[in-house]
C-alpha positions in Angstrom: 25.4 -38.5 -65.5 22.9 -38.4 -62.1 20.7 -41.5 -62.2 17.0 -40.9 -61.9 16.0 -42.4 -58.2 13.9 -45.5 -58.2 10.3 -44.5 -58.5 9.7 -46.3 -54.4 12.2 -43.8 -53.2 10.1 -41.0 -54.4 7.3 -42.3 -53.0 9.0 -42.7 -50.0 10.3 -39.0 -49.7 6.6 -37.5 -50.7 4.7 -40.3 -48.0 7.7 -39.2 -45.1 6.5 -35.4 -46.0 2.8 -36.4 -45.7 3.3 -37.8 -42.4 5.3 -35.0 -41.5 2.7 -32.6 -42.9 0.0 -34.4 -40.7 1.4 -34.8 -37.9 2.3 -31.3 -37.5 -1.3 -30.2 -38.4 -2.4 -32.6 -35.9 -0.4 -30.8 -33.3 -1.5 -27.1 -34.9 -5.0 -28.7 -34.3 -4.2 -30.1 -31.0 -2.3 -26.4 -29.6 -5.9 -24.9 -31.5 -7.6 -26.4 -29.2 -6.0 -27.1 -26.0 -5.6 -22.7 -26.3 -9.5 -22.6 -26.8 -10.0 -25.2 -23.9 -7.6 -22.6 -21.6 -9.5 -19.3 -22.5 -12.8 -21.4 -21.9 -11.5 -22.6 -18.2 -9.9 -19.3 -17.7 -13.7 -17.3 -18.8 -15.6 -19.8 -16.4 -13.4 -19.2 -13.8 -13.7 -15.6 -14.1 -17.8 -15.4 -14.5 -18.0 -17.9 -11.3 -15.2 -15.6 -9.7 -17.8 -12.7 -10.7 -20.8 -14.7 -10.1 -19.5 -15.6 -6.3 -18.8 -11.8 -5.8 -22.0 -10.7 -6.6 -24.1 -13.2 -4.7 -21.8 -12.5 -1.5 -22.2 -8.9 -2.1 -26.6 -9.6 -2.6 -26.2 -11.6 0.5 -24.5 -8.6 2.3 -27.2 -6.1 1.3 -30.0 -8.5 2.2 -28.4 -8.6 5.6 -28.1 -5.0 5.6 -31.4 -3.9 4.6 -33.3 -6.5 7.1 -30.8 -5.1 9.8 -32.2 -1.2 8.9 -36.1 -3.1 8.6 -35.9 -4.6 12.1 -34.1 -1.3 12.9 -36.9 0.8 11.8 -39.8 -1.2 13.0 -38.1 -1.1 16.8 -37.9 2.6 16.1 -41.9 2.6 15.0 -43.4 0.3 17.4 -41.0 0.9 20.6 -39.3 3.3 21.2 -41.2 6.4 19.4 -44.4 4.8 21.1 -42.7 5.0 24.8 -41.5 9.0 24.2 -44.8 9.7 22.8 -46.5 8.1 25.8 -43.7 10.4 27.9 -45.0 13.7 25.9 -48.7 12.5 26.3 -47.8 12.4 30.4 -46.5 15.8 30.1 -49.3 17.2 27.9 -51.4 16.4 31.0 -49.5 18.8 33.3 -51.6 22.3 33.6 -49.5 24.9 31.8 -50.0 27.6 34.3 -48.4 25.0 36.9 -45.7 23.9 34.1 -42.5 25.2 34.3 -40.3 26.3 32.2 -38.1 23.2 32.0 -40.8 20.8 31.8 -42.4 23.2 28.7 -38.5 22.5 27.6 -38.6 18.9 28.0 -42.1 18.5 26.0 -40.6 20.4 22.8 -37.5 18.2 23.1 -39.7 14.5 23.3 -41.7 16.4 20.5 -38.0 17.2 18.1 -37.2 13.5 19.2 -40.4 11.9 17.8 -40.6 13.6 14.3 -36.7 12.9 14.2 -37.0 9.2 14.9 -40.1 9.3 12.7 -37.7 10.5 9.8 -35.3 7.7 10.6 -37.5 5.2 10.5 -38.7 6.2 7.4 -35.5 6.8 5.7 -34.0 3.2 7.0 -37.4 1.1 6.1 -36.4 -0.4 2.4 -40.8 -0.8 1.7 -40.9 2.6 2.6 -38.3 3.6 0.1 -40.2 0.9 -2.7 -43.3 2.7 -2.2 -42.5 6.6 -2.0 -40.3 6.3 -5.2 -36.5 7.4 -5.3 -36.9 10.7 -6.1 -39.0 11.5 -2.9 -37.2 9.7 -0.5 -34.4 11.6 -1.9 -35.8 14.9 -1.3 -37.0 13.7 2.1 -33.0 12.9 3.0 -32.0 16.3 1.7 -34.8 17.3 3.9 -33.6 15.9 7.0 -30.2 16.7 5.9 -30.9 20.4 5.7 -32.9 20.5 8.7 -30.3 19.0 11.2 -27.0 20.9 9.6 -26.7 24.2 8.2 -26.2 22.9 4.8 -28.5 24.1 1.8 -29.6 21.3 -0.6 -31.1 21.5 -3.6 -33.0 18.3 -5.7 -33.5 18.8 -9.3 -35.3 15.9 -11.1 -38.7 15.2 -12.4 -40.5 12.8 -10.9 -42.0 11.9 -13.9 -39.5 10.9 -15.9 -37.5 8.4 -12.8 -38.4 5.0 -13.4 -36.0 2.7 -11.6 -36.5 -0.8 -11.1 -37.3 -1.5 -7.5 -34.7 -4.4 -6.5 -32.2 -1.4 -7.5 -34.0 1.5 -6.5 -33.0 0.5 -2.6 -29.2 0.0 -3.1 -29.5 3.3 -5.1 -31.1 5.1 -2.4 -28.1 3.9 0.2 -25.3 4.9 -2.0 -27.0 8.2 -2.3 -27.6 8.2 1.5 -23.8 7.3 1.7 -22.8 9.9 -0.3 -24.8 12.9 1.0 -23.4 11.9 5.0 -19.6 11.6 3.2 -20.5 15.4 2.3 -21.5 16.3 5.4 -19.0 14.7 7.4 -15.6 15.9 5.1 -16.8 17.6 2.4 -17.4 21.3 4.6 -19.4 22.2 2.3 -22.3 25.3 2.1 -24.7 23.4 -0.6 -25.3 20.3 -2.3 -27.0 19.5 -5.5 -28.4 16.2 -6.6 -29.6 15.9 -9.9 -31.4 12.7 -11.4 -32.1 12.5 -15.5 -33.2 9.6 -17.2 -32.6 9.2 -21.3 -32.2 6.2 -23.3 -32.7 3.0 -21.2 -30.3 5.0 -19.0 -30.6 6.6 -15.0 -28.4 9.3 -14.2 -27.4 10.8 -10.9 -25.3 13.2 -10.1 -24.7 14.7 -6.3 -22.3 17.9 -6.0 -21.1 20.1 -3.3 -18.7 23.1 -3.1 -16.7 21.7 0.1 -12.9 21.2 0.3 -12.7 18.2 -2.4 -10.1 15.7 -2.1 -7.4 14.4 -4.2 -9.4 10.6 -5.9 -6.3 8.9 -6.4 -4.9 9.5 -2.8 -8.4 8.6 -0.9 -7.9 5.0 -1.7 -7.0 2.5 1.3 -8.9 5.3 3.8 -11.6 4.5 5.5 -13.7 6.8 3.0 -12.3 5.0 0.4 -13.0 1.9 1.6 -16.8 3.9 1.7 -16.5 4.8 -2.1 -15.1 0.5 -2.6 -18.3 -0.2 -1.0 -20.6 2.0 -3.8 -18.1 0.1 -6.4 -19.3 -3.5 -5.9 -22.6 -1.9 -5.3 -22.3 -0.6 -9.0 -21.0 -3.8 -10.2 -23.8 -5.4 -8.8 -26.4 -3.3 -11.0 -24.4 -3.4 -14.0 -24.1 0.5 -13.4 -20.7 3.2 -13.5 -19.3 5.0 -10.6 -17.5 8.7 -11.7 -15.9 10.4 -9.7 -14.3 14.4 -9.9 -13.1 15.9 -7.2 -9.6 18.4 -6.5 -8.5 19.9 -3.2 -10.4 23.2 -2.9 -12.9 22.4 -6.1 -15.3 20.5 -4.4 -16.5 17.3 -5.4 -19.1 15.5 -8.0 -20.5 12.2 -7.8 -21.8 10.9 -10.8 -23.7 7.2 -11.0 -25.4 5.7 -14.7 -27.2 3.0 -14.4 -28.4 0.7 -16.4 -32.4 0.4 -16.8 -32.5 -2.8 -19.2 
């Protein structure tokens, strides 16, 4: 017959399992945590990672847009006041003794001087500010029309546009960079740009019925590294960056952004 084990014994056996029992909590706890503490390091890491990205990229487009301000006020107070001095000289020449090259030459400084005008306009980030996105878009398409053989169209109500100004500028460039991609491979007849805004949300889109392109294949060009650019411009605003475009479809450029 099996003898009962002393009652100290049992205790033993159920204290060992306790001790067992709390030391492997203590470890679940410990594993708990030391996990938690890695996802924690590894999400501060990222946001700082993210955080360093975007105030590079900021730092970038301050540069940029003081570079296309000091640009633009050269333009205004040099050299468009030294060719308008130049036409002013030859406004002073008779046109009875004027000849036909000279008459030439004054229409020429006279194309020169609204198209540096334009320029300075369209680089000037106050200028861009004050005017509103929607019209310094349709003055682009308006420049852009007038110096190619391209047909543009702007559909948008001014009205209803309301983006904030620190990201109205870096909108107006990517659209700027987009409309000269167009012109420059796109071969196309007409583009579109269309701007909607619903919901706490801006929405542009710019389309053209050139050659197109095949997305995944553009990457690592030099147009891609164009369309990288708009990406981290995107990022920056908290906005999206679509786009559709097949060889012999043409192309569409969609951009949300974020108004909150």
């Amino acid at each position: 017959m099996l003898q009962t084990p002393p009652f100290y014994i049992i205790n033993l056996i159920i204290a060992g399992c306790a001790i067992i029992l709390f030391f492997l909590f203590f470890f679940y706890l410990f594993f708990i945590q030391s996990q938690r503490r890695k996802i924690l390091h590894q999400k501060q890491m990222l946001d700082l990672k993210v955080q360093f990205e975007q105030t590079i990229l900021q730092s970038q487009i301050e540069i940029q847009e003081q570079t296309f301000r000091n640009i633009s006020q050269e333009i205004h107070d040099n050299i468009g006041q030294v060719l308008s001095l130049a036409k002013l000289n030859l406004n002073t020449i008779p046109h009875d003794n004027a000849t036909d090259k000279i008459l030439l030459t004054e229409e020429l400084l006279g194309k020169a001087i609204n198209d540096l005008r334009d320029l300075s306009k369209s680089l000037h980030p106050e200028k861009i500010s004050d005017i509103g996105l929607v019209n310094a878009t349709r003055h682009e398409l308006f420049i852009l029309q007038r110096v190619s053989k391209l047909k543009t169209e702007l559909i948008a109500d001014e009205s209803e546009i309301n983006v904030e100004p620190n990201k109205s500028v870096i909108v107006f460039r990517m659209i700027q960079e987009m409309l000269h991609n167009a012109l420059k491979h796109a071969k196309a007849s007409k583009i579109v740009v269309t701007m909607r805004q619903h919901t706490g949300q801006t929405f542009i889109e710019i389309k053209d019925d050139g050659i197109g392109f095949d997305v995944a294949t553009l990457q690592g060009t030099k147009t891609g590294i164009g369309l990288k650019s708009m990406e981290q411009r995107c990022k920056l605003m908290h906005a999206t960056l679509d786009i559709q475009s097949a060889t012999g479809k043409g192309t569409a450029i969609q951009l949300h952004i974020n108004n909150s």
